[in-house]
N, C-alpha and C positions, 0 to 999 in steps of 0.2 A: 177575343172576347174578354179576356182574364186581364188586360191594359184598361179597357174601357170601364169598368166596373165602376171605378174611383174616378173621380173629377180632379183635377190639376187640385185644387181646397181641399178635397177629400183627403189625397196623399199628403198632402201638406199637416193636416189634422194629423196623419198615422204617422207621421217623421215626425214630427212635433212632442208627439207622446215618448215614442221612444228615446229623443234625447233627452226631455222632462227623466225619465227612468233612469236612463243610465247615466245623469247627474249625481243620481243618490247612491253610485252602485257600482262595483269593480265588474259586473255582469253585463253581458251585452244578448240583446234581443234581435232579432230580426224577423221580416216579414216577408214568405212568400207564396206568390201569387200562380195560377195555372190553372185552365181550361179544364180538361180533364186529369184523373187520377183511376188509372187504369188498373191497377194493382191495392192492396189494402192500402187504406190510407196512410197507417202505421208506417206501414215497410215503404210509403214514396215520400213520406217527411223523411224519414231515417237517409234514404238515398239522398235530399236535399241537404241536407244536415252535413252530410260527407261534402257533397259538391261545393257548399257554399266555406267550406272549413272550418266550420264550427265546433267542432272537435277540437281545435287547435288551442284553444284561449286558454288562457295561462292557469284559470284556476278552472275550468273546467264549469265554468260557469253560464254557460249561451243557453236562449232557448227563445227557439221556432215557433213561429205560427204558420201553418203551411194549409192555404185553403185550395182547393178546386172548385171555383165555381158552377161550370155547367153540370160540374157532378154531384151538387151542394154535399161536398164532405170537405170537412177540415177537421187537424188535428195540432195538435200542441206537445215540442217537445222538446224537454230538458237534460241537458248532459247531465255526467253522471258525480258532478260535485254539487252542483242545486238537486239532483234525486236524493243526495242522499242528507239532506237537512230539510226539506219541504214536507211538511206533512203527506200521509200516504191517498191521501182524498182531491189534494193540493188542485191538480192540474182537472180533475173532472170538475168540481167548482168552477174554476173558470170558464170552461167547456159550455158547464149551464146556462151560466152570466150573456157571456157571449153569443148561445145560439139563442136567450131571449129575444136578444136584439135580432139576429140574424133570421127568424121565423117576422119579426115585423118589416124587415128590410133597409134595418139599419145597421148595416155591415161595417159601415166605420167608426158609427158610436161601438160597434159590439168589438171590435179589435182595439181600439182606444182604451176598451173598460178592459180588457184583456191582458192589456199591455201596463196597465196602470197596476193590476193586482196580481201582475207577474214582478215587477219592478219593485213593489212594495216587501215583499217575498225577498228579492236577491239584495234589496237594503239591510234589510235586519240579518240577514245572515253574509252578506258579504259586500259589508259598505266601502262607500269610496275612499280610498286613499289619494290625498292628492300628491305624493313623491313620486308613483311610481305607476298612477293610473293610466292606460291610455286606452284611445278608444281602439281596439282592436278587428272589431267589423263595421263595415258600413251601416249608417244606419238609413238608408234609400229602399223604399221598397222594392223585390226583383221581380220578376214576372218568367217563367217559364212555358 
C-alpha cells in the first residue's frame, strides 16, 4: 500500500524538493514511506532514522519524514545538531503545515511544503559548502 500512495510524478515532485533543499544546505533529508506503524510513531521513526544511518552525517545534521500510511501517523525527525539550533516549536510547525494538506489529501503538496520549510531551516544554520559538501544519503524515497 505504502509504494502506491505516490505516482511515478508524485515521487518525482518529493525527490525533486529534496534536492531543491539540499542544494542550499550541508543537511540532508530523507523520506520514509510504510504501511503500518505498530509502535509510537516516535520510537518507529527513531528505529528508521538508525536503519537508514542517519545518524552518521557529518554534522549531524539529517532529518526524517517517516509516514505510515494505513495508520495515518507520521512524524518528523531531526538529529541532534539541527535540534540544537532549530527553534523549540520548529518541527510541530511543520507537523501543522503539512497535516493541512494531509486532512485534504494532498500528501505530496504536504511533504514538498514539508521538506521546503525543513531545508530552509538547515540553510540558515548550516549552509552549503561547496569544498567539502557531499551528498551523503540518498535522496530516493524508501518504502518499508
Amino acid at each position: 500500500m505504502a509504494e502506491q500512495l505516490f505516482s511515478k510524478e508524485e515521487k518525482s515532485i518529493i525527490e525533486a524538493a529534496i534536492q531543491a533543499a539540499e542544494r542550499e544546505t550541508s543537511g540532508e533529508i530523507q523520506v520514509h514511506i510504510e504501511s503500518h506503524c505498530k509502535i509510537d510513531v516516535l520510537d518507529r521513526a527513531a528505529e528508521v532514522f538508525e536503519m537508514l544511518k542517519m545518524h552518521k552525517t557529518q554534522n549531524r545534521n539529517a532529518v526524517l519524514f517517516y509516514l505510515a500510511v494505513a495508520d495515518h501517523k507520521f512524524a518528523i525527525l531531526g538529529d541532534a545538531g539541527i535540534n540544537r539550533v532549530v527553534p523549540k516549536d520548529f518541527w510541530e510547525n511543520i507537523k501543522e503545515e503539512m497535516t493541512l494538506n494531509f486532512r485534504q489529501g494532498k500528501y505530496t503538496e504536504g511533504l514538498r511544503k514539508g521538506i521546503e520549510m525543513s531545508g530552509q531551516q538547515l540553510q540558515s544554520h548550516f549552509p552549503y559548502d561547496q569544498k567539502g559538501d557531499e551528498n551523503e544519503l540518498p535522496d530516493e524515497i524508501s518504502f518499508g
